[in-house]
DRENPA-3360 file (N, C-alpha, C; in nm, 2 decimals, always signed):
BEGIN
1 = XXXXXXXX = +12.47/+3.54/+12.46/+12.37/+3.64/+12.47/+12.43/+3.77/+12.42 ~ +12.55/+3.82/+12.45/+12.60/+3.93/+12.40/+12.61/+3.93/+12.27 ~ +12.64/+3.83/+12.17/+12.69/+3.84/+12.05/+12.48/+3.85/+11.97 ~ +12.40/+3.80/+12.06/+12.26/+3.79/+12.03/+12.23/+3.97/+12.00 ~ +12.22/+3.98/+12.14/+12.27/+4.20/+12.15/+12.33/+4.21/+11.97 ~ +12.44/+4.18/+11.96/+12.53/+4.29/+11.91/+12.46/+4.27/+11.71 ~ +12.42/+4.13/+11.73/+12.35/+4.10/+11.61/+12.19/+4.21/+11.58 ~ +12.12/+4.20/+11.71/+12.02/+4.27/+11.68/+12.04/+4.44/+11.67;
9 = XXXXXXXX = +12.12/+4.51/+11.73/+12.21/+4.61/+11.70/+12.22/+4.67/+11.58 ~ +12.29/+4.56/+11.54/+12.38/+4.54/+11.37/+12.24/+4.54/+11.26 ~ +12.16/+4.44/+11.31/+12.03/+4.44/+11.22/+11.94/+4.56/+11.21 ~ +11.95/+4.61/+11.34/+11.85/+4.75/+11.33/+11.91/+4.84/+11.24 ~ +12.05/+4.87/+11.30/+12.11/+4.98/+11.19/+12.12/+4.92/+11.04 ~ +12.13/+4.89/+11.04/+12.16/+4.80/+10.86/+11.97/+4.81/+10.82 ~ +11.88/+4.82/+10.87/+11.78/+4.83/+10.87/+11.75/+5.02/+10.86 ~ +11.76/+5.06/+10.94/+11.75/+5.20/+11.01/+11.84/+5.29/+10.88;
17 = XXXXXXXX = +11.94/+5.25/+10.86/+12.03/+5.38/+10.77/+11.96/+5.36/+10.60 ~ +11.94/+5.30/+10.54/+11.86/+5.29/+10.43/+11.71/+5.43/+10.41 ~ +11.69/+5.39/+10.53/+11.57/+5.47/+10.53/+11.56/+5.62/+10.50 ~ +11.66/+5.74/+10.52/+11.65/+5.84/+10.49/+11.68/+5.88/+10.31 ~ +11.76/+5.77/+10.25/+11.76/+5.76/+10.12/+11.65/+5.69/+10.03 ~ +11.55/+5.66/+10.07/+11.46/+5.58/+10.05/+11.31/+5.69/+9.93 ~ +11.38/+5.83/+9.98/+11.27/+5.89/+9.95/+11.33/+5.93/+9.81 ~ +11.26/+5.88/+9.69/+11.31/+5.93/+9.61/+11.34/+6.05/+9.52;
25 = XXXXXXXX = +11.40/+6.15/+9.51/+11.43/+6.26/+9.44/+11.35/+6.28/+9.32 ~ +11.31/+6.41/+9.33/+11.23/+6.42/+9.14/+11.28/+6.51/+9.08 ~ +11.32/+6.45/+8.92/+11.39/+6.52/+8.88/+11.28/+6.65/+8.81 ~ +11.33/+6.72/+8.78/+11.18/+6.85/+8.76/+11.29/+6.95/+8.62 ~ +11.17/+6.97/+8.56/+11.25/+7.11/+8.46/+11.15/+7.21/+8.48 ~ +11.15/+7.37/+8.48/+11.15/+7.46/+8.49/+10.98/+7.48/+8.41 ~ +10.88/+7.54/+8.46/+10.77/+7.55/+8.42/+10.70/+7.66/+8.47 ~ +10.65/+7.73/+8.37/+10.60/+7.89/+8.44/+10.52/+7.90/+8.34;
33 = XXXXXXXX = +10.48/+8.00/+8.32/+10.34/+8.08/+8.24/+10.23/+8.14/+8.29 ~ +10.16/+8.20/+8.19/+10.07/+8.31/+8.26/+9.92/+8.24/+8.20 ~ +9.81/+8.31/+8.30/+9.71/+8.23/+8.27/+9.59/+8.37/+8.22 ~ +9.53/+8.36/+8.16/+9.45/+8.47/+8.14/+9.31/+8.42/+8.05 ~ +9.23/+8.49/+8.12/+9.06/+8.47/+8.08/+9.04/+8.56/+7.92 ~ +8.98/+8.49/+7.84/+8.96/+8.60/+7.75/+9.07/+8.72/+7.70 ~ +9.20/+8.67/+7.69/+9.27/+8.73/+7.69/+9.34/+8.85/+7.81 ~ +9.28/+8.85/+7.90/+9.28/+8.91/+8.00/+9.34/+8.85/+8.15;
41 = XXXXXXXX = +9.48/+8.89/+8.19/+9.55/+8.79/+8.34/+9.47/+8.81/+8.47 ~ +9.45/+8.65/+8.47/+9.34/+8.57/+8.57/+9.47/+8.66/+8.70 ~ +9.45/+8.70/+8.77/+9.47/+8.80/+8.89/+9.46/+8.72/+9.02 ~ +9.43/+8.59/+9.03/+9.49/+8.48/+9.16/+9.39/+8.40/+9.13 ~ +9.44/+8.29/+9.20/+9.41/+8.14/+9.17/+9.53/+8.07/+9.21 ~ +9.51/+7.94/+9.15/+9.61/+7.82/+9.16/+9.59/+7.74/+9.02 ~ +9.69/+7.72/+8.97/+9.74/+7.58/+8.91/+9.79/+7.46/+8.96 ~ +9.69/+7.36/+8.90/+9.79/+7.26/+8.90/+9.78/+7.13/+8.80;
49 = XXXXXXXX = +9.90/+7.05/+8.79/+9.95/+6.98/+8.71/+9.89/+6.84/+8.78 ~ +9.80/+6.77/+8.70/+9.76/+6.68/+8.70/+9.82/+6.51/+8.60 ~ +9.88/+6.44/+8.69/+10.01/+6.36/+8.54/+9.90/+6.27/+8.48 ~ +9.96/+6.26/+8.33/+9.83/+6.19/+8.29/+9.93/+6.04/+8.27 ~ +10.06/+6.07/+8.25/+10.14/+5.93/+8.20/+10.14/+5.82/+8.30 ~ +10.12/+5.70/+8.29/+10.09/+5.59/+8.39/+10.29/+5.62/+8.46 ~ +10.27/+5.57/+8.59/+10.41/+5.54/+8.63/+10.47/+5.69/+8.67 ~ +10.35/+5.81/+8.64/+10.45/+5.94/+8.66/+10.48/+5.94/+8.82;
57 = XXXXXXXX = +10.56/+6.01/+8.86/+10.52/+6.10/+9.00/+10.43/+6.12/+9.03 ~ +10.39/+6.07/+9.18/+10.29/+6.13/+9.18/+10.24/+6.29/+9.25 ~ +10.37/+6.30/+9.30/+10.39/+6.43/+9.38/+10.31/+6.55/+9.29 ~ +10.24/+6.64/+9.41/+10.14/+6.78/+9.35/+10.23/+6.84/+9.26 ~ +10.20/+6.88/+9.17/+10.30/+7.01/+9.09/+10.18/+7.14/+9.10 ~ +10.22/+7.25/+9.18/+10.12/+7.29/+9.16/+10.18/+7.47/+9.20 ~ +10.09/+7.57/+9.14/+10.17/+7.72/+9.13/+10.01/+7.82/+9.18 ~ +10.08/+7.86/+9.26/+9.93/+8.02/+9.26/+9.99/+8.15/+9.18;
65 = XXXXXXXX = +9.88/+8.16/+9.16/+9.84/+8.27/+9.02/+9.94/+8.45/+9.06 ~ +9.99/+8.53/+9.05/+9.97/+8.62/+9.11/+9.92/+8.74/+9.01 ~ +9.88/+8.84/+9.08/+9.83/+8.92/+9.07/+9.88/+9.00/+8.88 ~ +9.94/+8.94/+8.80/+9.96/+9.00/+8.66/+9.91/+8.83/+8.58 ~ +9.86/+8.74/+8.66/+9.85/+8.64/+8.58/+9.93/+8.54/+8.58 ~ +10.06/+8.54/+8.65/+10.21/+8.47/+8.62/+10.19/+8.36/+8.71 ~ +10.26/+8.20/+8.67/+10.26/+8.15/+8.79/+10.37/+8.08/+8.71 ~ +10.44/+8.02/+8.89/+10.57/+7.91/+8.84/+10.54/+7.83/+8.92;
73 = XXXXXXXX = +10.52/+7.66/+8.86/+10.53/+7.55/+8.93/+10.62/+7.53/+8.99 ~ +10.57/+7.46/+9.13/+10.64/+7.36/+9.23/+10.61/+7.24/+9.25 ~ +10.74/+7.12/+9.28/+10.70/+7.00/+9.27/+10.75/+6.94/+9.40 ~ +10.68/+6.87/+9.52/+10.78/+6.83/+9.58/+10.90/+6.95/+9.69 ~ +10.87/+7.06/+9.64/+10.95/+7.12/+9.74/+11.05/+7.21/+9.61 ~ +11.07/+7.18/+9.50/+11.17/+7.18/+9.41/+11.08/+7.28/+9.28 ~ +11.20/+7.35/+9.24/+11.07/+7.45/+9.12/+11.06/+7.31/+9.01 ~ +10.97/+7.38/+8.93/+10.92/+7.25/+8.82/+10.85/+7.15/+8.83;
81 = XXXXXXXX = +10.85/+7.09/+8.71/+10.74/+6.97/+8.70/+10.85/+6.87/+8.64 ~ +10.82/+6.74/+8.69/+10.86/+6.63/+8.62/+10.84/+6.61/+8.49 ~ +10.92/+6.55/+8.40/+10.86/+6.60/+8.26/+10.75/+6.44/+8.18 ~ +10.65/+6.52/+8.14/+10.53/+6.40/+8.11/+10.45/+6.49/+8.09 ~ +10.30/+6.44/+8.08/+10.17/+6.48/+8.01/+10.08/+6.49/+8.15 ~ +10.01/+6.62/+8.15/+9.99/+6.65/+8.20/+9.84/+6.70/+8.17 ~ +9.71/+6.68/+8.28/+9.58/+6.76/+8.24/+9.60/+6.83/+8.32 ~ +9.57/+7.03/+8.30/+9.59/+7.11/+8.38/+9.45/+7.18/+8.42;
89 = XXXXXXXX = +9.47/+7.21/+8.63/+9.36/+7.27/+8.64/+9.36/+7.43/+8.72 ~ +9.26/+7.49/+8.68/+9.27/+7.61/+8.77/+9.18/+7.65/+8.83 ~ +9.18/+7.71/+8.97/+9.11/+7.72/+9.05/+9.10/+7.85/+9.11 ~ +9.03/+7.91/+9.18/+9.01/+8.04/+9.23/+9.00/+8.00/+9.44 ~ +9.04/+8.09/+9.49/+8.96/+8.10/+9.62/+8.84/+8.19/+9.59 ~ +8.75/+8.16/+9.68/+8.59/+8.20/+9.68/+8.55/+8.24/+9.78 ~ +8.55/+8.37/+9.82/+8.52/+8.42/+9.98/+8.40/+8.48/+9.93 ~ +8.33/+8.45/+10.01/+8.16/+8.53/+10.00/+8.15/+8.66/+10.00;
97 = XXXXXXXX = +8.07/+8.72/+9.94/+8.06/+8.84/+9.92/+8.00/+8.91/+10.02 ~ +7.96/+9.02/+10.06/+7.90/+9.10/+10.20/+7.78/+9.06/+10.21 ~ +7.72/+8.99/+10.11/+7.55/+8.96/+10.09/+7.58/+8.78/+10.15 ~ +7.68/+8.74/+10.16/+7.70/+8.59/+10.17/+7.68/+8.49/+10.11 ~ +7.67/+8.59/+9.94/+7.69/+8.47/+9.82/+7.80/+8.45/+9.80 ~ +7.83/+8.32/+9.70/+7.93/+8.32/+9.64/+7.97/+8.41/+9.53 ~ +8.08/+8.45/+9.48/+8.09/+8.56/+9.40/+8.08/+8.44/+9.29 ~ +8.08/+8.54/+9.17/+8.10/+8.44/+9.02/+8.24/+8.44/+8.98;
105 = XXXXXXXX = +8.25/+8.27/+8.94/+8.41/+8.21/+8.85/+8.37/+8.31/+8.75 ~ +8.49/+8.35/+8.73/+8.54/+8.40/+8.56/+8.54/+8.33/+8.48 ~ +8.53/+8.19/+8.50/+8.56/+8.10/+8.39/+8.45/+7.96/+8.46 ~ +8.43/+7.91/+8.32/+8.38/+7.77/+8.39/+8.40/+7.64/+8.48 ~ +8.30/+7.60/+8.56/+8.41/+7.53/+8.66/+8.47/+7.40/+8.61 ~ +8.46/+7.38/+8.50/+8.52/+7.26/+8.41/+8.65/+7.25/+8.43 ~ +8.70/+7.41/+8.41/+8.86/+7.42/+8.47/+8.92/+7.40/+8.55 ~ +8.88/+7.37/+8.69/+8.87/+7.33/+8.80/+8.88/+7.17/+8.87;
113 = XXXXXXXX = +8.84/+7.07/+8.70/+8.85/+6.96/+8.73/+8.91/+6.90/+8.64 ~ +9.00/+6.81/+8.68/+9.09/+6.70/+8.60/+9.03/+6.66/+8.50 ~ +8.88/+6.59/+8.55/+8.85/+6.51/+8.39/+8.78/+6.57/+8.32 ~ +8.75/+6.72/+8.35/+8.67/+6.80/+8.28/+8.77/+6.91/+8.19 ~ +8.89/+6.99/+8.24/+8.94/+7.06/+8.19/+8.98/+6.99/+8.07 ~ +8.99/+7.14/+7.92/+9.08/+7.07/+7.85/+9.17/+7.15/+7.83 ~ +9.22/+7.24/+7.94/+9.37/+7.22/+7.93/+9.47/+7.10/+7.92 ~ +9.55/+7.11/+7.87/+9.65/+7.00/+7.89/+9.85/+7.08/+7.84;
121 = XXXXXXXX = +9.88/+7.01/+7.86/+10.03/+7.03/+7.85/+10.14/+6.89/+7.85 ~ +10.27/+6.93/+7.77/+10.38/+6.84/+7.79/+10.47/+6.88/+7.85 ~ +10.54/+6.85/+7.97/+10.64/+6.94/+8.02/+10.75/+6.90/+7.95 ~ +10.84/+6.93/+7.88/+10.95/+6.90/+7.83/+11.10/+6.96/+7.93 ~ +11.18/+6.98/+7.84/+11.33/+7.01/+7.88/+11.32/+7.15/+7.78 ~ +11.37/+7.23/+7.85/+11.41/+7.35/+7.71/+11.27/+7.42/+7.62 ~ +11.19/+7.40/+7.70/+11.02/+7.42/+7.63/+11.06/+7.57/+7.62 ~ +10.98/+7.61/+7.50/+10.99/+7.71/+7.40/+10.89/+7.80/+7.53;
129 = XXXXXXXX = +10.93/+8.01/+7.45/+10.88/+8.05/+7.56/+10.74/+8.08/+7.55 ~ +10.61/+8.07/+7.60/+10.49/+8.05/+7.61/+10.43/+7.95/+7.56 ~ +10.54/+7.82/+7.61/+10.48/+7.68/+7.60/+10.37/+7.65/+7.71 ~ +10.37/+7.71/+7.85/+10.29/+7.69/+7.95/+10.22/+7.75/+8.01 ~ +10.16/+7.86/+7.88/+10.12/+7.98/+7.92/+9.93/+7.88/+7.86 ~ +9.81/+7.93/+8.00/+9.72/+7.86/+7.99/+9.65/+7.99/+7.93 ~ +9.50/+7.95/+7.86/+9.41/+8.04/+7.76/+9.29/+8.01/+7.84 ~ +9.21/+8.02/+7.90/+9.09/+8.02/+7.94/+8.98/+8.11/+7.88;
137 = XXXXXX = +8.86/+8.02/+7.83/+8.75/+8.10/+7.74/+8.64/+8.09/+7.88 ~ +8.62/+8.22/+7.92/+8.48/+8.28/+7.97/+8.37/+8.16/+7.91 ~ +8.36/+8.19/+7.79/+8.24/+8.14/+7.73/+8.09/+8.22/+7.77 ~ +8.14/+8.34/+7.80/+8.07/+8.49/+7.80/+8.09/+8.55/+7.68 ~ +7.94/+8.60/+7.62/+7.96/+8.68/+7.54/+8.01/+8.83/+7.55 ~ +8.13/+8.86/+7.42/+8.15/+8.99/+7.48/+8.08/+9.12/+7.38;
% end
């Protein structure tokens, strides 16, 4: 009976210690850029990185806008994006206005969705600088 014990013991842990290495690490390269409407920096929001390559990560990669238009991706906890192809979306928060409408997007809500935006991007290694920098058209006349 004891050696029964010492087996089930042995099996748990041999079972048990695997597990904290289990989660696997992502490796990520450095991704930032500015987003701006009509030439003009979108002033908050969110980005994010949507992977288009079969097999990518699936972890969020995703950045909020700040207030000059700038955002830096996070993946996982880690700065960066895994490197692969990517459809990118941006989004706004939407607090009602004092009348209890919604205010108006600056941009169309196409951007806002994976299979509608056409943003897109490659995250590479060493990407040139305003490789990640997003363009959004109003599609307001000015």
């Amino acid at each position: 009976m004891h050696r029964y014990r010492l087996f089930v013991v042995a099996a748990v842990v041999a079972i048990a210690l695997p597990l904290p290495g289990c989660k696997k690490s992502v490796n990520t390269v450095p991704v930032s850029g500015k987003v701006t409407v009509d030439g003009e920096p979108l002033t908050s929001g969110q980005v994010a990185f949507v992977p288009v390559d079969e097999g990518a990560p699936k972890e969020l990669s995703s950045a909020t806008i700040d207030a000059k238009g700038n955002y830096s991706i996070k993946t996982a906890g880690k700065d960066g994006a895994p490197p692969g192809k990517y459809k990118v979306t941006v989004s706004m928060m939407m607090t009602p206005t004092g009348d209890g409408k919604a205010p108006e997007l600056p941009f169309p809500t196409k951007y806002g969705n994976p299979r509608d935006t056409p943003l897109s991007v490659e995250v590479v290694a060493n990407a040139p600088a305003g490789a990640y920098d997003l363009k959004i058209e109003s599609g307001k006349k000015k």
